[in-house]
C-alpha positions in Angstrom: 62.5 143.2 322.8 66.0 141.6 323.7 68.1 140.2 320.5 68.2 136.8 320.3 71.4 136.1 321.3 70.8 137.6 324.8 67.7 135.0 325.4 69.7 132.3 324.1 72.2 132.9 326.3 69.5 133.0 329.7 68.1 129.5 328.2 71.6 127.8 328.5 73.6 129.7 331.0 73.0 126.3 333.4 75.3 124.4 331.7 78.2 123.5 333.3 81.6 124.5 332.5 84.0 122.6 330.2 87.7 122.3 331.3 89.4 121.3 328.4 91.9 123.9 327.0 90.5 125.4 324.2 91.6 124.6 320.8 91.8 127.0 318.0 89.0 128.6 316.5 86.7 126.8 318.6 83.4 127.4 319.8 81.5 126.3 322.7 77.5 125.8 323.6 76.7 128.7 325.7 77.7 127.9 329.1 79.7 125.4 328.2 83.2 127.5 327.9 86.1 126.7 329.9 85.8 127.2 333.8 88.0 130.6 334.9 89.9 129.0 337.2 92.1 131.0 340.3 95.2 132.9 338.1 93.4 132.6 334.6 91.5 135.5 332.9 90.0 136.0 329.3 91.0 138.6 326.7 88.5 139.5 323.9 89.4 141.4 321.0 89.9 144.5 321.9 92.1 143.7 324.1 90.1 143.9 327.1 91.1 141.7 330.3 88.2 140.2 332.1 87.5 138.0 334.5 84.0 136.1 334.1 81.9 135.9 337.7 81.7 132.0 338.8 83.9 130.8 336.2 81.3 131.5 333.5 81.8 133.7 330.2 78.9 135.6 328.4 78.1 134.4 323.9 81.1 136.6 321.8 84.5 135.9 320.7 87.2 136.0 319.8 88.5 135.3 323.3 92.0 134.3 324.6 92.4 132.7 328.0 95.4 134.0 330.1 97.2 132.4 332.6 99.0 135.1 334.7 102.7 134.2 335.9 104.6 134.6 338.8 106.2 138.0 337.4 103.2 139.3 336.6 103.0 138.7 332.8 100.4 137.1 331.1 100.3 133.4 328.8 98.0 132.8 326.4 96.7 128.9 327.0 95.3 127.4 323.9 94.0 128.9 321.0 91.4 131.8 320.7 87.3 130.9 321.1 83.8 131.6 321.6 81.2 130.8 323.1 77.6 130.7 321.0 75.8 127.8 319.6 77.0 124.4 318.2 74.9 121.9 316.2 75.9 118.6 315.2 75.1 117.2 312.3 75.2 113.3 311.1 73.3 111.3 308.5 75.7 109.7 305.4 76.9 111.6 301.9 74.2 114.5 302.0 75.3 115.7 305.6 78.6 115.0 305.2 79.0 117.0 302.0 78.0 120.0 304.0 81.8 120.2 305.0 83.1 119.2 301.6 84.0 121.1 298.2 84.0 118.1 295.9 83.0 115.6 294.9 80.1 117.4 292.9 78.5 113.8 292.1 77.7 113.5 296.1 76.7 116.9 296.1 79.7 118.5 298.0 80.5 121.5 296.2 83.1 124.9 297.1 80.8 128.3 298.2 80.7 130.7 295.0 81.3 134.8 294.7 77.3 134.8 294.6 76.8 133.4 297.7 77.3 134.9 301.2 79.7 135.1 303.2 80.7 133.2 306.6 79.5 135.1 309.6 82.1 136.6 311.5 81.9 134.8 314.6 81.5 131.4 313.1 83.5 127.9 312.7 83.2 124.6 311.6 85.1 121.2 312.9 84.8 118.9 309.7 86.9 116.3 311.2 88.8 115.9 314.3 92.1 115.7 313.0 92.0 118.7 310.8 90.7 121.0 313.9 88.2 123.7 314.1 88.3 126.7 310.9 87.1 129.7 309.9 87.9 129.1 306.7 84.4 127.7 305.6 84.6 127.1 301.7 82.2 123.9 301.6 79.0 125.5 299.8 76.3 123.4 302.1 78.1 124.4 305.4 78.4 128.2 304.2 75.0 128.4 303.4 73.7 126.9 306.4 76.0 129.5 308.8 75.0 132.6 307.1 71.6 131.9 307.1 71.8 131.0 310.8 73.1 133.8 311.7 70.6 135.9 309.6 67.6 134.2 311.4 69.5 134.4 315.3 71.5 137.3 314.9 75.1 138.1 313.5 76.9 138.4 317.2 76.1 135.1 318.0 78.8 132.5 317.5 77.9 130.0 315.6 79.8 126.3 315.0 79.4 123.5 313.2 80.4 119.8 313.8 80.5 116.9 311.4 79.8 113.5 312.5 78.1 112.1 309.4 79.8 109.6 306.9 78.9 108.6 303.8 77.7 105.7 302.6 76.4 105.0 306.3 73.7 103.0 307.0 71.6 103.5 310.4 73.4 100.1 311.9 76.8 101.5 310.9 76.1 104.9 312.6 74.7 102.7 315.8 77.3 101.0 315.9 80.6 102.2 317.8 83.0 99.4 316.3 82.2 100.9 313.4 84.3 103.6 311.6 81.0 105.7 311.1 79.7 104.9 314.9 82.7 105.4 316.2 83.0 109.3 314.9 79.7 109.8 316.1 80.4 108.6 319.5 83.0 110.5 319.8 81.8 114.1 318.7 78.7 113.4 320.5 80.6 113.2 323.3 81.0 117.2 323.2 78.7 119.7 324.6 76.1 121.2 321.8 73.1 123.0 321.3 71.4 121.0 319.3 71.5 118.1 316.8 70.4 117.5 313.1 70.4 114.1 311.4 69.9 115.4 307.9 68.6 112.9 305.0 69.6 109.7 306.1 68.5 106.4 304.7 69.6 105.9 300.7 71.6 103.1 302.1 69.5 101.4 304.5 66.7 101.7 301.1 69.4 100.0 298.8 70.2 97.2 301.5 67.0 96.2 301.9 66.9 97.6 305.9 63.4 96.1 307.2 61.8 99.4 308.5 61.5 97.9 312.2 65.3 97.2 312.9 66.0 100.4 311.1 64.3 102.5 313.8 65.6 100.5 316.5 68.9 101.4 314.8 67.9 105.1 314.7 66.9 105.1 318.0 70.3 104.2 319.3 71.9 106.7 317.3 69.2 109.4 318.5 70.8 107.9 322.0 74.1 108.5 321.6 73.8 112.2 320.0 71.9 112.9 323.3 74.5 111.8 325.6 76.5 114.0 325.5 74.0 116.9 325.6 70.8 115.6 327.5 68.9 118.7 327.0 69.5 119.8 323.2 67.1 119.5 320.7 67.5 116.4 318.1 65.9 117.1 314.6 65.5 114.7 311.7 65.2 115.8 308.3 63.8 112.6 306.4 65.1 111.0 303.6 64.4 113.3 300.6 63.0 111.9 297.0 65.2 109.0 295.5 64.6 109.0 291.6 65.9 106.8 289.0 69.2 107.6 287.7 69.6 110.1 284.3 71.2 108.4 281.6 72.2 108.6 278.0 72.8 105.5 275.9 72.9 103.8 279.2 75.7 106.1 280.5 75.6 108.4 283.5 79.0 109.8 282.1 77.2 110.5 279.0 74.9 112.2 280.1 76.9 114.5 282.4 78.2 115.6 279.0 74.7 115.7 277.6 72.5 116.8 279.6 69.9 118.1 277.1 69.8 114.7 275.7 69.4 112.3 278.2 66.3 110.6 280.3 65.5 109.7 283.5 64.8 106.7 284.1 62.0 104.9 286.6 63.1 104.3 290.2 62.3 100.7 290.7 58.9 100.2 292.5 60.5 98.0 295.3 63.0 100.6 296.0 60.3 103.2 296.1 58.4 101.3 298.8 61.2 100.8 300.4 62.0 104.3 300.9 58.4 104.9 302.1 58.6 102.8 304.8 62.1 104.0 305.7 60.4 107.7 306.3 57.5 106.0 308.1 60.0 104.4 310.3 61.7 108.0 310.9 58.3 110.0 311.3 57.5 107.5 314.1 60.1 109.3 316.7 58.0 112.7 316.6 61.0 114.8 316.0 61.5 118.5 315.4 61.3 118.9 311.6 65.0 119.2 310.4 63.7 121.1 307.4 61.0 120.1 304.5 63.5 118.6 302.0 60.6 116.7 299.9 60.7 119.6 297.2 64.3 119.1 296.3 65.0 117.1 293.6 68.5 114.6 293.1 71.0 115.2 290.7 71.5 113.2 287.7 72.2 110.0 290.3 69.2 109.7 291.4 70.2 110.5 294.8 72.6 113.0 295.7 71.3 117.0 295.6 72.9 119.3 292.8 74.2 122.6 293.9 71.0 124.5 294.1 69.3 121.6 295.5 72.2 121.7 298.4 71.2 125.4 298.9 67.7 125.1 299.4 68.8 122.5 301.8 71.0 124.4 304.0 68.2 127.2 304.0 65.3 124.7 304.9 68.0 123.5 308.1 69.0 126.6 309.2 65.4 127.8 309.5 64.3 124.8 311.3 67.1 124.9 313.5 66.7 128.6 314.4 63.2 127.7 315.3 64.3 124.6 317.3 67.0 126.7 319.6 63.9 129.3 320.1 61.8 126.9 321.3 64.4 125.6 323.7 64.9 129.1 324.6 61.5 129.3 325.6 61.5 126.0 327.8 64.6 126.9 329.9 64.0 130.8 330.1 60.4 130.8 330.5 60.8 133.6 327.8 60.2 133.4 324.2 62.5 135.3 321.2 
């Protein structure tokens, strides 16, 4: 049987090349790497000099593009890549604290000595002006990598692109004049393997959103993150339990001090059927589960995931994900993983 990373790499060779100079650390969708062009070569490394047939480079990394001169010596142009998988993910405070270390009270909290390690061959691009890293300390985005890489294979480079916001509600996201929509737009605008819009809706459920503009809201951004990628796979994991908040003495301070001595208190019955029909709305599209987040219970808030709660979730992604990219595999090689 072939390792994964070998199918995955027949199911999207098609793509077309990119010809952007490759920032550091970054990594490309499979077949998406940039176009060899007369005079350039690629160095992985080892150090070995190669020139890809028709402009096209197999999944690895590190690589180096080289631009040889006149005199015969060779420039490096732009920073090292790879080429594997990419996946985007947007949705408000629990997809953007994936890429976060703090603040623990919207669930973003820093990887531990417990947990594993980033796979070798792996970035993330938490916002465009900071750049592609390796350096993945964010808890939710570590997770989600190793485990990734566990269920696809460790040589297969693996990145991961923010374009959530919090506090976003589907209209903001939708819309490009919009700090939120605006991000989107402009990371969906690059190549990726697939797509995750992970637990969005707390703020659509707070405004009031009626469920019927909120999926024609949805549905534009589900059109924009497939612009850029026509072919990818888009999954939606749906807006997980909302519970009252956890107080003591009517503080939420208090009983972050307290724990053992405060109570949770109701969720208000409107906003529960609120929330219901803002899942119905999202179940209506027929996407690929983005993971079965209905077991994980909020944090004192009511809302946001505590630490374990953000492990499970990276887990339940990555294994949705993973099956996702197989599936694709499948479609576009006629052969299965």
């Amino acid at each position: 049987m072939l390792r994964p990373c070998v199918l995955l790499a027949l199911a999207w060779f098609a793509a077309s090349a990119a010809a952007a100079e490759p920032a550091p650390n970054q990594v490309y969708p499979l077949g998406e790497g940039p176009r060899l062009s007369p005079g350039l070569s690629v160095e992985n490394e080892a150090g070995e000099v190669t020139a890809a047939p028709e402009g096209s480079l197999p999944p690895g990394g590190w690589y180096r593009l080289l631009r040889r001169e006149a005199d015969g010596a060779t420039t490096p142009v732009g920073g090292r890549f790879a080429i594997g998988l990419v996946v985007i993910v947007t949705g408000q405070s629990q997809a953007s604290s994936l890429f976060a270390t703090a603040p623990a009270a919207a669930g973003a909290f820093p990887a531990g000595p417990d947990d594993p390690p980033a796979p070798p061959l792996a970035a993330m691009l938490p916002d465009e002006a900071a750049g592609w890293t390796t350096a993945i300390a964010p808890l939710g985005a570590r997770i989600l990598l190793a485990e990734l890489a566990r269920h696809l294979g460790p040589g297969l480079p693996l990145g991961l692109v923010n374009a959530a916001w919090g506090d976003s509600s589907a209209a903001m996201l939708a819309d490009p004049a919009t700090r939120p929509g605006a991000r989107l737009q402009r990371v969906a605008a690059m190549p990726a393997s697939a797509a995750l819009i992970l637990a969005h809706g707390t703020t659509d459920v707070l405004i009031g959103t009626p469920p019927e503009a909120y999926a024609e809201r949805l549905a534009a951004v589900i059109g924009t993150l497939r612009a850029g990628s026509p072919g990818m796979p888009v999954l939606l994991a749906p807006l997980p339990p909302l519970l009252g908040r956890t107080t003591l003495l009517g503080s939420g301070r208090l009983a972050m001090l307290l724990p053992g001595l405060a109570r949770r208190q109701p969720l208000d019955p409107a906003l529960a059927r609120q929330a219901e029909a803002i899942r119905a709305a999202q179940a209506g599209f027929g996407l690929p589960s983005g993971g079965a987040m209905a077991a994980i219970i909020p944090g004192l808030d009511g809302i946001h995931w505590t630490e374990a709660g953000v492990r499970q979730a990276a887990r339940e992604a990555a294994a949705a994900l993973a099956a996702a990219l197989r599936s694709a595999a499948c479609t576009q090689a006629a052969r299965c993983l």
